[in-house]
MARPATI-652020 format. One record per atom (N, C-alpha, C): x, y, z; residue in one letter. Coordinates in steps of 0.1 Angstrom, whole numbers, plus 2048, in hexadecimal, padded with zeros to 3 digits. Example, Ala and Ser with C-alpha at 12.3 -4.5 7.8 and 13.67 -1.06 7.14 Angstrom:
8847C784Ea/87B7D384Ea/8847DF84Ea/8807EA847s/8897F5847s/88180084Fs/
END
This chain:
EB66D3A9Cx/EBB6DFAA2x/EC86E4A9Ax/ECA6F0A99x/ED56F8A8Fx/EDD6F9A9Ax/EED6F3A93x/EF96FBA9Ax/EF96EFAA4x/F026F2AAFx/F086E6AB5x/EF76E0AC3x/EF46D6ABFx/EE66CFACAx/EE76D3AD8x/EDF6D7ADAx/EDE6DBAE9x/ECF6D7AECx/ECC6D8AFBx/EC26CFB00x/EC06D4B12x/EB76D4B16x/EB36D7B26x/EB46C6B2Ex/EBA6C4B35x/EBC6BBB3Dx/EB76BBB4Ex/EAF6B8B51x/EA76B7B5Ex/EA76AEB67x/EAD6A8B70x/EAB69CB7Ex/EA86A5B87x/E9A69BB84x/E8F6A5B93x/E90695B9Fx/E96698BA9x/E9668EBB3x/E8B694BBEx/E8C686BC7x/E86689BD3x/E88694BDCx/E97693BDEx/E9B6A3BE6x/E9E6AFBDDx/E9F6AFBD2x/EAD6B0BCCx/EAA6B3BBDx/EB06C2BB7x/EAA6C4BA6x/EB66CCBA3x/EB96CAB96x/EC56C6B8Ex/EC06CDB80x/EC26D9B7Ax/EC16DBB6Ax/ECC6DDB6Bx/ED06D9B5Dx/EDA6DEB56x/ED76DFB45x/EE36E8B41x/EE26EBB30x/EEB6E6B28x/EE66D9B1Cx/EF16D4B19x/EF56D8B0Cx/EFE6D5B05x/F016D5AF8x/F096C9AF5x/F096C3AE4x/F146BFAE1x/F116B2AE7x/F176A9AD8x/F18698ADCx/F1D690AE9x/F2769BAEEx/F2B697AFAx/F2669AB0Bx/F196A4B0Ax/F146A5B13x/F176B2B1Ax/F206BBB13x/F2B6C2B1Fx/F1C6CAB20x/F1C6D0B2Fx/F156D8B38x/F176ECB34x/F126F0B30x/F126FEB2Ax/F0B707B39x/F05703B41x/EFF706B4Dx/EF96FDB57x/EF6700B66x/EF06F6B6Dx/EEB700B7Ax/EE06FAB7Bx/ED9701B88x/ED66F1B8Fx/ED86F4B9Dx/ED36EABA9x/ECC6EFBB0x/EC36EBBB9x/EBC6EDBBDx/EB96E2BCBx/EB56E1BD8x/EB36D8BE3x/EA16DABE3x/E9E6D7BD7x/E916D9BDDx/E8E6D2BD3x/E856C2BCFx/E846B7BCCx/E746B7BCCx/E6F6ABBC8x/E646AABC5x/E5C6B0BD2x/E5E6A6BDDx/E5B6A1BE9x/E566AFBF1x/E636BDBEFx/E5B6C2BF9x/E506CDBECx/E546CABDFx/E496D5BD7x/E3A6CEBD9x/E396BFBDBx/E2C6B9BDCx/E266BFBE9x/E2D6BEBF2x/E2C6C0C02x/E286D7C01x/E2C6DEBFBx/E2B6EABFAx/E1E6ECBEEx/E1B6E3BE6x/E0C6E0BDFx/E036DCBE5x/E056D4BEFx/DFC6D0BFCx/DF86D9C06x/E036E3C0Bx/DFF6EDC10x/DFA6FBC09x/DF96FDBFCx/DF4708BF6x/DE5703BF6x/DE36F7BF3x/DD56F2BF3x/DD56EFBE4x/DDF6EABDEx/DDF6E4BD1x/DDD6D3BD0x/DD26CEBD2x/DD06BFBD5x/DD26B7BCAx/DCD6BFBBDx/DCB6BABAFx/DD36B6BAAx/DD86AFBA0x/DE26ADB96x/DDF6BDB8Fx/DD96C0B8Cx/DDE6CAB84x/DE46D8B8Bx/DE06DAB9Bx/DE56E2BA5x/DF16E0BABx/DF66D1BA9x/E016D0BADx/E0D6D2BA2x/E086D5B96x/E0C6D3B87x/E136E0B89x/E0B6E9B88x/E0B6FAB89x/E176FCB94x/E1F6F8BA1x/E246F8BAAx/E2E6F4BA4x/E326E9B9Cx/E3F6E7B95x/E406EAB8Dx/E3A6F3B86x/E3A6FAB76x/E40706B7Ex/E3B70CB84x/E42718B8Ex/E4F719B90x/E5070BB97x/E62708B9Ax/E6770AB90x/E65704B87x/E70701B7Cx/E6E70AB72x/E68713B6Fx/E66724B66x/E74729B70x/E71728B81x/E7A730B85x/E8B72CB83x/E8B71FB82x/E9A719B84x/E9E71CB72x/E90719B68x/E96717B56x/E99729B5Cx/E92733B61x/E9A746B5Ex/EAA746B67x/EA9740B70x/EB573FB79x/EC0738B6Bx/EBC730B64x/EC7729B5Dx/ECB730B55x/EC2738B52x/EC3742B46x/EC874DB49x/ECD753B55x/ED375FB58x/EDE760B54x/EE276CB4Dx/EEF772B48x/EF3764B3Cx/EED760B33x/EEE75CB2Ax/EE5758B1Bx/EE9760B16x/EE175DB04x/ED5754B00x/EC9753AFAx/EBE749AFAx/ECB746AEDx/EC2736AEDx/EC972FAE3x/EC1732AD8x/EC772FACAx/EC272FABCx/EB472CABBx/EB0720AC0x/EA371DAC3x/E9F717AD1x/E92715AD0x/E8B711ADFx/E906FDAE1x/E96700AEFx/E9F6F1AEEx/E946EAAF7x/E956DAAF4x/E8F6D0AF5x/E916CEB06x/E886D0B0Cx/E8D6C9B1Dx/E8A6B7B23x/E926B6B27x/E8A6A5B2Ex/E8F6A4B3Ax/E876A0B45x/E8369EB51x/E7F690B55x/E8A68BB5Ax/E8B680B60x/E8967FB6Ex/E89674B77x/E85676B87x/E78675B8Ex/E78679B97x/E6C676BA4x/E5F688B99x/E6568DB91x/E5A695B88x/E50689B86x/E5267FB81x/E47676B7Ax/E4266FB87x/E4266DB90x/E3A669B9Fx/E2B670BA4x/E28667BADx/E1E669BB4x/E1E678BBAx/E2B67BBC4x/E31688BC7x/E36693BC1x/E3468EBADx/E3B697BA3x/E2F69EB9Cx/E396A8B93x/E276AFB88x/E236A6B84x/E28697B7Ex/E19690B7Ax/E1E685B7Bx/E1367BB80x/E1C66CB84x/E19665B75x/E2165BB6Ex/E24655B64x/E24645B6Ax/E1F63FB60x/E1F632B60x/E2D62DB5Fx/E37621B69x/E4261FB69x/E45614B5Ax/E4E614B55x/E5460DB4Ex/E585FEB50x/E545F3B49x/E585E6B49x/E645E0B47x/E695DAB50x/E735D4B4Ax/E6F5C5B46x/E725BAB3Ex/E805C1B3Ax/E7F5D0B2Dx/E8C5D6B35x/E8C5E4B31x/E9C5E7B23x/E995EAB17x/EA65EEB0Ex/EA85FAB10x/EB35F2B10x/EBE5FEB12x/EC060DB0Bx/EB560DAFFx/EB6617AF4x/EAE61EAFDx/EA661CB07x/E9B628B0Cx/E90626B02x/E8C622AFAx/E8161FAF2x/E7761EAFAx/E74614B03x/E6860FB0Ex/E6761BB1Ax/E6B626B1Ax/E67633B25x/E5A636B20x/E51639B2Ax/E4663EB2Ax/E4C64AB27x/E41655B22x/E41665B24x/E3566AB22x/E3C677B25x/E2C682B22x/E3368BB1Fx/E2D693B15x/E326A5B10x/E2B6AFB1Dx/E336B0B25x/E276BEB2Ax/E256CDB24x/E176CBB28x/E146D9B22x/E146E2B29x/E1B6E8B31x/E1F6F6B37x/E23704B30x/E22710B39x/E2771CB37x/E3771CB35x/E3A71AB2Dx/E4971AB2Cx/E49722B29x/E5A727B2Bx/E64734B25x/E5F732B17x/E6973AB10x/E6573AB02x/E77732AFDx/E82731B04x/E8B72BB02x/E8B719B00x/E81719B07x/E7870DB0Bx/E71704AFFx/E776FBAF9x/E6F6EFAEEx/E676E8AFBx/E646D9AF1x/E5D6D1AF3x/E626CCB05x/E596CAB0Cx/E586C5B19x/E596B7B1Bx/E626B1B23x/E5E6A0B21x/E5E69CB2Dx/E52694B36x/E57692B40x/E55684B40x/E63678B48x/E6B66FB42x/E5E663B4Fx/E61659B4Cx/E59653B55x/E66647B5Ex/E62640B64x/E70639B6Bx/E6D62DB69x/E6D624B70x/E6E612B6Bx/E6F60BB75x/E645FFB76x/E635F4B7Dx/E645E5B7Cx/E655DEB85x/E645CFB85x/E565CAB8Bx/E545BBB8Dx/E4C5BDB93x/E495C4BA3x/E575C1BA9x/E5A5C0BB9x/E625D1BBEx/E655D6BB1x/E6E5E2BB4x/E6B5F0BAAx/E6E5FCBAFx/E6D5FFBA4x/E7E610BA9x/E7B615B99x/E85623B99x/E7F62CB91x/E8363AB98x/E7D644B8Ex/E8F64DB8Ax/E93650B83x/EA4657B7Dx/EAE64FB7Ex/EA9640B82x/EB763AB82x/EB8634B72x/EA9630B70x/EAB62DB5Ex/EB1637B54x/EAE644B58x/EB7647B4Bx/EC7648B50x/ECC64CB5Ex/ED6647B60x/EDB639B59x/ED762FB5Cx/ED761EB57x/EDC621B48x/ED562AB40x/ED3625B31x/EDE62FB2Ex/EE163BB30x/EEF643B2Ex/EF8643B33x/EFC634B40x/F08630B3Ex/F0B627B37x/F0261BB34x/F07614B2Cx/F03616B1Dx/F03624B17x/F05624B0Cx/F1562EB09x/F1B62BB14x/F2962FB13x/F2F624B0Ax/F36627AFBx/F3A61BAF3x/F45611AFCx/F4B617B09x/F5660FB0Dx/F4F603B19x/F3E607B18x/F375F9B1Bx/F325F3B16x/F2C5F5B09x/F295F1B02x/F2B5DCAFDx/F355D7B01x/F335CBB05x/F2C5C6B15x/F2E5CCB1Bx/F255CFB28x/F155C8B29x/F125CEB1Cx/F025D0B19x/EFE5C4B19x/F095BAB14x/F015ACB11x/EFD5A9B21x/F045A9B2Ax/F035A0B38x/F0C5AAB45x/F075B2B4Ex/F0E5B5B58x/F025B5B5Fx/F0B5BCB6Ex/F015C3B7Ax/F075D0B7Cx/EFD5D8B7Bx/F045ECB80x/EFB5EDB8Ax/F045F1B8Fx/EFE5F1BA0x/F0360ABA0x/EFA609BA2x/EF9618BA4x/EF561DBB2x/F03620BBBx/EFD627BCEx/EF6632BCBx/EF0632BD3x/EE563CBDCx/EE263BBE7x/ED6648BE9x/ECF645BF8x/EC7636BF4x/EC0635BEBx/EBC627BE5x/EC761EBD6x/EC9616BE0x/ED6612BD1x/ECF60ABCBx/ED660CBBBx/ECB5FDBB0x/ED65F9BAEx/ED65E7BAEx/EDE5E0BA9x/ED35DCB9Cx/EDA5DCB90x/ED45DBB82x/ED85D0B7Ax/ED25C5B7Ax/ED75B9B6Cx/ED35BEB64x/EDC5C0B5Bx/EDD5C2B4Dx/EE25B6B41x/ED65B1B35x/EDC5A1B2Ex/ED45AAB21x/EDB5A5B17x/ED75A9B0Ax/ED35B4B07x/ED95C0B0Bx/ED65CAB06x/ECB5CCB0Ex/EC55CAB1Dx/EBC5CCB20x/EBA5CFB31x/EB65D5B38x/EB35D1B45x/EAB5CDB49x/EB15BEB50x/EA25B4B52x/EA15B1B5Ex/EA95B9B6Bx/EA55B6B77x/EAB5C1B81x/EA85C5B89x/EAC5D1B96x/EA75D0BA4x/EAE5D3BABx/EAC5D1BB7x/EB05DFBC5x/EAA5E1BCAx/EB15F0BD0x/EB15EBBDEx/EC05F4BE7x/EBE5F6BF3x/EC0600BF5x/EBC601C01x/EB5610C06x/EC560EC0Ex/ED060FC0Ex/EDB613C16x/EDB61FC1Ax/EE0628C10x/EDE636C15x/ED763EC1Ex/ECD63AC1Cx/EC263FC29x/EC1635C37x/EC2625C34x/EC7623C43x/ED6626C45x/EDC62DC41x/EE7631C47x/EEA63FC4Fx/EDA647C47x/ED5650C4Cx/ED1650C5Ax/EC5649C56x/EBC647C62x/EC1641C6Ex/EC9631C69x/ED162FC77x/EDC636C7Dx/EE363FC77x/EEB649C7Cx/EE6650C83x/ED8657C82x/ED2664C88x/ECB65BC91x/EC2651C95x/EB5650C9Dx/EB9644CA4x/EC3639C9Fx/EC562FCA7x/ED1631CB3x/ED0625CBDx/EDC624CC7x/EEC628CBDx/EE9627CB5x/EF4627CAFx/EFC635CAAx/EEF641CAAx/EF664ACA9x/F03655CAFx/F0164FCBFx/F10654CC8x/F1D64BCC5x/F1E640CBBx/F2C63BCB7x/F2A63ECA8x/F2764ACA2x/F2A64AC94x/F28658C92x/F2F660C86x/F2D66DC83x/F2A66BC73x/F1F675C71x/F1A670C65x/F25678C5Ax/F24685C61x/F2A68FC59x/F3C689C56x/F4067FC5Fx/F4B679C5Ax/F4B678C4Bx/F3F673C4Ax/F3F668C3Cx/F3E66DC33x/F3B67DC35x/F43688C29x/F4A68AC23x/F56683C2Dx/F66685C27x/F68682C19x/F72688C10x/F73687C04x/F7D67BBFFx/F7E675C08x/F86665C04x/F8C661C15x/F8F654C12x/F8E64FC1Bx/F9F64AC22x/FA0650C2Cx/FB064AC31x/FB163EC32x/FBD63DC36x/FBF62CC38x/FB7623C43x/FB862FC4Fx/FAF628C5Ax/FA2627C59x/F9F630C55x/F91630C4Cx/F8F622C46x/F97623C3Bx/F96617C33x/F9560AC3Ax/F9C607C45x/F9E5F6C47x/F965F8C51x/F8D603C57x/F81605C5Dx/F76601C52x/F7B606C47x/F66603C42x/F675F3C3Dx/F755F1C37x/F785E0C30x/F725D8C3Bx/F785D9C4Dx/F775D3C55x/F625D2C55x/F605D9C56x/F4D5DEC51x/F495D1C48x/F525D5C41x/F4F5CEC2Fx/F4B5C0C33x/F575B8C39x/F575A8C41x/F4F5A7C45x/F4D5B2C54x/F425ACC5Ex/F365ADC58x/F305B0C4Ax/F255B1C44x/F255A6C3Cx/F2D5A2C38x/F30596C2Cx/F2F588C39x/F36589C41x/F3557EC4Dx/F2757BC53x/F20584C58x/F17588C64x/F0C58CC62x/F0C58FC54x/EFD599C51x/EFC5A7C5Ax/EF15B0C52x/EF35BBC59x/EEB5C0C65x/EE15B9C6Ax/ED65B9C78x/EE25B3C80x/EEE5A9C7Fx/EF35A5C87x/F025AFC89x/F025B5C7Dx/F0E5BDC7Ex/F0C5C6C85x/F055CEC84x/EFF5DBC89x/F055DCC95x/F045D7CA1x/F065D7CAEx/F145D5CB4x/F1D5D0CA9x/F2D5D3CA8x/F2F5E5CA7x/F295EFC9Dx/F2B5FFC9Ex/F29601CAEx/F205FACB3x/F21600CC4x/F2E5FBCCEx/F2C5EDCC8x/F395E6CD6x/F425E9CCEx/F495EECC1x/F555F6CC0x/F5A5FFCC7x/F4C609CC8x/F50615CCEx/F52614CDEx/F4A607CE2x/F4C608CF1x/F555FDCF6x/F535F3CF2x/F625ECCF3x/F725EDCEFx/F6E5F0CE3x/F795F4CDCx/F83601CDEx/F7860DCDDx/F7B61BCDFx/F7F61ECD3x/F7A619CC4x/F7D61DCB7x/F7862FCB7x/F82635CB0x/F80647CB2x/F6E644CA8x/F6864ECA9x/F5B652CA3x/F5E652C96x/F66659C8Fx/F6B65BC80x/F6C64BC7Ex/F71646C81x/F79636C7Dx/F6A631C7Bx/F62628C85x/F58625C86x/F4E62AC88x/F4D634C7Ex/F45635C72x/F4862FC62x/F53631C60x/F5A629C52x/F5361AC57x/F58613C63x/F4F609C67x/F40608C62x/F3B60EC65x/F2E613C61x/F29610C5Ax/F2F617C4Fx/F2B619C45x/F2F60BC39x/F3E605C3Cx/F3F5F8C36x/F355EDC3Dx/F2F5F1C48x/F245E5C4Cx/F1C5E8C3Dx/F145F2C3Fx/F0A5F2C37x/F0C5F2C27x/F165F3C22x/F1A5F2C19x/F1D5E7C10x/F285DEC1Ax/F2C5CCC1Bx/F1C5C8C1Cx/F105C9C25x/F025C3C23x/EFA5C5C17x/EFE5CFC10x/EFA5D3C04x/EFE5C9BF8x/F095C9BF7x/F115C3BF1x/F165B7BF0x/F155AEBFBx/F165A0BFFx/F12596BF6x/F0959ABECx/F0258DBE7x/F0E58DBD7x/F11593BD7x/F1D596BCDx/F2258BBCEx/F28588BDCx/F3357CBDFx/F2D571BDBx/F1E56EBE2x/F16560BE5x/F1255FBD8x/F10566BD1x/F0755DBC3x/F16558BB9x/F0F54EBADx/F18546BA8x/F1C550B96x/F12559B9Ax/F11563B8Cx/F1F567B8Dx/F24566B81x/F3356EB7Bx/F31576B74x/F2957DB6Dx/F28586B6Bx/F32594B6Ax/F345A2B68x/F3B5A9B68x/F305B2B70x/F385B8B7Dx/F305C2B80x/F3A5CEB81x/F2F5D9B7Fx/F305E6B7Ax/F2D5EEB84x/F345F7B8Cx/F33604B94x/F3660FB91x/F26612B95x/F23622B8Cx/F2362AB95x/F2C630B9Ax/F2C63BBA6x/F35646BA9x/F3064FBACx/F3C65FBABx/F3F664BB4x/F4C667BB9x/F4A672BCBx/F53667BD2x/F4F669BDFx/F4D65EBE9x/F4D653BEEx/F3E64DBE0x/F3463EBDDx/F3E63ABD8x/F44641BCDx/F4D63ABC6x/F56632BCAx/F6263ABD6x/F6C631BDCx/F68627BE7x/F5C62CBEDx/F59621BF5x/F55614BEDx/F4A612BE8x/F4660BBE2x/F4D601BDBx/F5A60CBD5x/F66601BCFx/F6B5F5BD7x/F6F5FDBE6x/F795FBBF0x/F715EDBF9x/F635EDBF6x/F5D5DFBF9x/F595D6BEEx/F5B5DCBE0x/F5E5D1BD6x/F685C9BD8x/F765D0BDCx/F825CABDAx/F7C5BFBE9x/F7A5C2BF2x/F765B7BFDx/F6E5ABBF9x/F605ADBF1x/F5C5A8BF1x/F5A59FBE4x/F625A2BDAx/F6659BBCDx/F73597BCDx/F7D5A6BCFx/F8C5A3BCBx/F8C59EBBDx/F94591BB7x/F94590BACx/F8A581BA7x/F8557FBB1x/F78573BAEx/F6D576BA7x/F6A582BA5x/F5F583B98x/F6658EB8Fx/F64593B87x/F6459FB7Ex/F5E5ABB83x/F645BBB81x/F5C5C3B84x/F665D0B82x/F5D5DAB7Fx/F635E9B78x/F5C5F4B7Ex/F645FFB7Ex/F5C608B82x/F6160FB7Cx/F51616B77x/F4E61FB6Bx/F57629B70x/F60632B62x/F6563FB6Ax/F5B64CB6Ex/F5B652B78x/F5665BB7Cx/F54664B75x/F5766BB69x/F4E66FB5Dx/F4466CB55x/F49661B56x/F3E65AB52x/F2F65BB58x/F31655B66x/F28655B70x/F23667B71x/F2966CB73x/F2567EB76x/F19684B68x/F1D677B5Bx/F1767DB4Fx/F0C674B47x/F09669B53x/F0065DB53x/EF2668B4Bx/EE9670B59x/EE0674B58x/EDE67AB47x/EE4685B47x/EE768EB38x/EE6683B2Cx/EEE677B2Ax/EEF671B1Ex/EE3667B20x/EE0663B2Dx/ED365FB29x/EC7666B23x/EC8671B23x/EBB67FB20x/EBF67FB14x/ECB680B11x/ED2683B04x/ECA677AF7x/ED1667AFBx/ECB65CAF5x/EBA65BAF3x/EB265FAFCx/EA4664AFEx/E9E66CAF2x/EA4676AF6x/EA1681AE8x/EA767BAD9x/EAF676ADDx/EB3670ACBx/EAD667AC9x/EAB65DACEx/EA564FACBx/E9164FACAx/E8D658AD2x/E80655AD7x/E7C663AD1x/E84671ACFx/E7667CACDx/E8267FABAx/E8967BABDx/E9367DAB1x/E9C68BAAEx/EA068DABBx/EA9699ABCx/EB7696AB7x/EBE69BAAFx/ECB698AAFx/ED669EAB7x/ED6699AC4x/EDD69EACCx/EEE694ACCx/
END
């Protein structure tokens, strides 16, 4: 590519779709369109047109995304040439334009071992080569966008010792904790936190002692805080089927305000997430990859539940914000030979 590298950047999730336009060794963003509409409900709107086929349901996401690449392109100049796109995410699923065989680990870190496929669609004419990225499994688990996340944070040089041996544990509605030894990922594990935080908020006894929309808040007060640490314990102590039923007799013994215990809440499920951190004999360095929110919580039950007995860092949030991009980035240079 002539002039400074640029490239189409795509995380097509479950709920949830993300282009953006990048340029430049560092990733910076030149444009971005979002979108709340994810694989899940374009599969579900292919189902109801009467598109059954892979190739009907193909045509339904080639749709979307002509409309979101013109939306990106409004009020701004086509580039020099037709730029490279890649599409990571729930696109390569059962639910996506085309399901891809998952990736083995153990997995390097170069992104070498990604399945792909070029699609052949109606593209813009701004529009190069199409890549849609495939995701990665174990035997027992599997991820679709958290691998290229995985592989463009740790090709940040200030982890780069990292690579021999850690665990990056990345929150979500599904979190992956990730071993990482030799330059390689050789084991992952997910919990579904986020969503039972969801679900038992909304549908269990437990929804009249918790506000979910609390847990919006943009950092956490102090009461807050020795609310979710206190969480943190009774999850590290108790496990979390047994914890669970403390959020109720809080609220009714106790009379903890709703705001408070929910920070409870939420360090239950968080401390159960996290707990085996304390119990195993692994020293290891772990790594927290998380932005917003995830970020301070997550910290705020490291310090509970390590303090200074194991090792552990959290990535800076630029970092994390620019995971996705430099994974796409490393992708296209290593695997199709873009010099981005």
């Amino acid at each position: 590519m002539n002039g400074a590298p640029e490239f189409l950047s795509c995380d097509w999730g479950t709920t949830a779709f993300r282009l953006r336009w990048v340029r430049g060794p560092d990733c910076s963003v030149l444009r971005e369109v979002r979108e709340p509409a994810g694989a899940k409900s374009l599969y579900e709107q292919a189902i109801k047109e009467g598109a059954v086929t892979a190739e009907g349901r193909a045509g339904v996401f080639a749709r979307f995304l002509r409309a979101m690449l013109e939306k990106l392109a409004t009020s701004t100049p086509a580039p020099s040439n037709p730029l490279p796109l890649v599409i990571s995410g729930m696109a390569s699923s059962s639910v996506g334009w085309r399901e891809l065989p998952y990736a083995q680990t153990p997995f390097d870190l170069d992104g070498l071992g990604l399945h792909f496929e070029e699609l052949k669609w109606d593209s813009p004419a701004r529009v190069g080569t199409t890549y849609l990225i495939s995701g990665m499994a174990t035997q027992h688990d599997i991820m679709r966008g958290e691998e290229i996340e995985i592989i463009g944070l740790m090709s940040e040089p200030s982890l780069l010792d990292a690579r021999d041996r850690c665990l990056l544990i990345l929150p979500g509605t599904h979190s992956k904790h990730v071993w990482i030894k030799d330059q390689s990922v050789i084991d992952f594990r997910t919990s579904m936190t986020g969503e039972l935080f969801d679900v038992l908020g909304k549908h269990s006894l437990l929804r009249v002692s918790v506000d979910l929309g609390e847990a919006e808040a943009t950092s956490l007060t102090e009461s807050h805080r020795l609310a979710f640490q206190e969480g943190v314990r009774w999850a590290k102590e108790r496990g979390l089927t047994a914890g669970l039923f403390r959020v109720r007799t809080r609220a009714v013994l106790d009379h903890r305000p709703v705001p408070e215990n929910t920070s409870f809440f939420s360090g239950l499920l968080i401390g159960a997430e996290l707990r085996h951190l304390a119990d195993t004999s692994d020293d290891s360095q772990v790594l927290l990859g998380a932005a917003g929110r995830l970020s301070e919580v997550y910290a705020a039950a490291l310090e509970v539940l390590l303090g200074k007995s194991r090792p552990w860092l959290q990535i800076p949030r630029e970092h994390v914000e620019r995971a996705s991009l430099a994974g796409h980035a490393l992708v296209l240079r290593k695997r199709f030979s873009y010099a981005t």
